[in-house]
C-alpha positions in Angstrom: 136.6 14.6 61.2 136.4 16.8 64.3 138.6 16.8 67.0 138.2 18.0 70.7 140.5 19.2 73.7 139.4 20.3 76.6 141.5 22.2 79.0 140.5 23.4 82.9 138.7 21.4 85.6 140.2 20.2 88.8 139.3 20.7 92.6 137.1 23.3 93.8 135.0 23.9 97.4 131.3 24.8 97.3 130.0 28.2 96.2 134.0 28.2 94.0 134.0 29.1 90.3 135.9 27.4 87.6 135.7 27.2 83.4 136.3 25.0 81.1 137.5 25.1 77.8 137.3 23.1 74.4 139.1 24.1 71.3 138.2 22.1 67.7 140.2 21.1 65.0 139.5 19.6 61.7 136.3 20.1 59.8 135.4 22.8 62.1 132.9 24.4 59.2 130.7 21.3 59.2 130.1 21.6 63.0 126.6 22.4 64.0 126.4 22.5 67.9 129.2 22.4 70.4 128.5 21.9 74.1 129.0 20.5 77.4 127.9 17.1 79.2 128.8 15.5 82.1 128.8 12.3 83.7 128.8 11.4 87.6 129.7 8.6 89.0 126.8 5.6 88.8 124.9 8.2 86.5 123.9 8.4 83.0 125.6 11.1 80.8 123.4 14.2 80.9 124.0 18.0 78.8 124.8 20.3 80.4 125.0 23.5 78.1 124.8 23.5 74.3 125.2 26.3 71.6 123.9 26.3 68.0 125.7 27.7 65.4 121.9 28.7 65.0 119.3 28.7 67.3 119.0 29.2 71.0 121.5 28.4 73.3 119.9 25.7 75.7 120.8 24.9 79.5 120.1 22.5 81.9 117.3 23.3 84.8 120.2 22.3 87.3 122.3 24.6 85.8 120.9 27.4 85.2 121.6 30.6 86.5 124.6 29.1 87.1 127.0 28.1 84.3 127.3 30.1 81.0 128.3 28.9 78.0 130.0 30.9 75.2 131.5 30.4 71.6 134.1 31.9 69.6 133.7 30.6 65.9 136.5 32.3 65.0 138.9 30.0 67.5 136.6 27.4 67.1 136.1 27.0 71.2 133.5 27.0 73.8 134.1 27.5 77.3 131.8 26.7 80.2 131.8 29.6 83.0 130.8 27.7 85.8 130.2 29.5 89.1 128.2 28.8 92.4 129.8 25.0 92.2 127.6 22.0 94.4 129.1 19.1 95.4 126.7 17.6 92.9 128.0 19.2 90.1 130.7 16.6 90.7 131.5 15.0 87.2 133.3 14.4 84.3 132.9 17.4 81.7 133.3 16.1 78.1 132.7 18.9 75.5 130.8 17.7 72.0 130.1 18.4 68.9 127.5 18.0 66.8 128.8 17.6 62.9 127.1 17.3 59.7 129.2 16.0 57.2 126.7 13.8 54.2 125.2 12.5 58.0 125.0 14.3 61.4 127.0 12.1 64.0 128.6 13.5 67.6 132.4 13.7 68.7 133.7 13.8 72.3 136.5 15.5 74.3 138.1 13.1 76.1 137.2 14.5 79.5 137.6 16.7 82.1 137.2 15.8 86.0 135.6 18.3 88.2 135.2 17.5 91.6 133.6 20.3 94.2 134.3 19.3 97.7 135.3 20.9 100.5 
C-alpha cells in the first residue's frame, strides 16, 4: 500500500503563486506515476500534472506554462509550483499515485483546497 499527504494550499488573489506538496509512504518502489488532480465545484475530477517514473512529464492545456511539477524519488514527493493563479484554478488538489503491485490501481491524497480570489 501507498500512502499520500499533501501539505500547502489555502487562499491566494489572481496572478499569486502557491505549491503544493505530497510526500509517499509505503511501497513507494512499486509506484509508477505521481501527480496532481483537481476537482471544482459541480465538475468532474480532471489532472492536472503528472510525472512518470519514466516517460514524459504531461500537463494540462489550462495549465501549462503555468504550474510545474517536480519529483524527488529520493523523498518520495512531488510538488506542484503553481504560479499565475485564476479564479478558475479554484479547486481541490489531491495528489495520486499510480502503483503496480501484481495489478496497477491508483491512491489519493486526501485533499487540498485552493481557492484564488480576490
Amino acid at each position: 500500500q501507498v500512502q499520500l499527504v499533501e501539505s500547502g494550499g489555502g487562499l491566494v488573489q489572481p496572478g499569486g503563486s502557491l505549491s503544493l506538496s505530497c510526500a509517499a509512504s509505503g511501497s513507494t518502489r512499486n509506484i509508477l506515476v505521481m501527480g496532481w488532480f483537481r476537482q471544482a465545484p459541480g465538475k468532474e475530477r480532471e489532472l492536472v500534472a503528472s510525472f512518470p517514473s519514466v516517460g514524459r512529464i504531461n500537463y494540462a492545456d489550462s495549465v501549462k506554462g503555468r504550474f510545474t511539477i517536480s519529483r524527488d524519488n529520493a523523498k518520495n514527493t512531488v510538488t506542484l509550483q503553481m504560479s499565475s493563479l485564476k479564479p478558475e484554478d479554484t479547486a481541490i488538489y489531491y495528489c495520486n499515485a499510480v502503483v503496480l503491485n501484481f495489478r496497477r490501481y491508483d491512491c489519493w491524497g486526501q485533499g487540498t483546497q485552493v481557492t484564488v480570489s480576490s
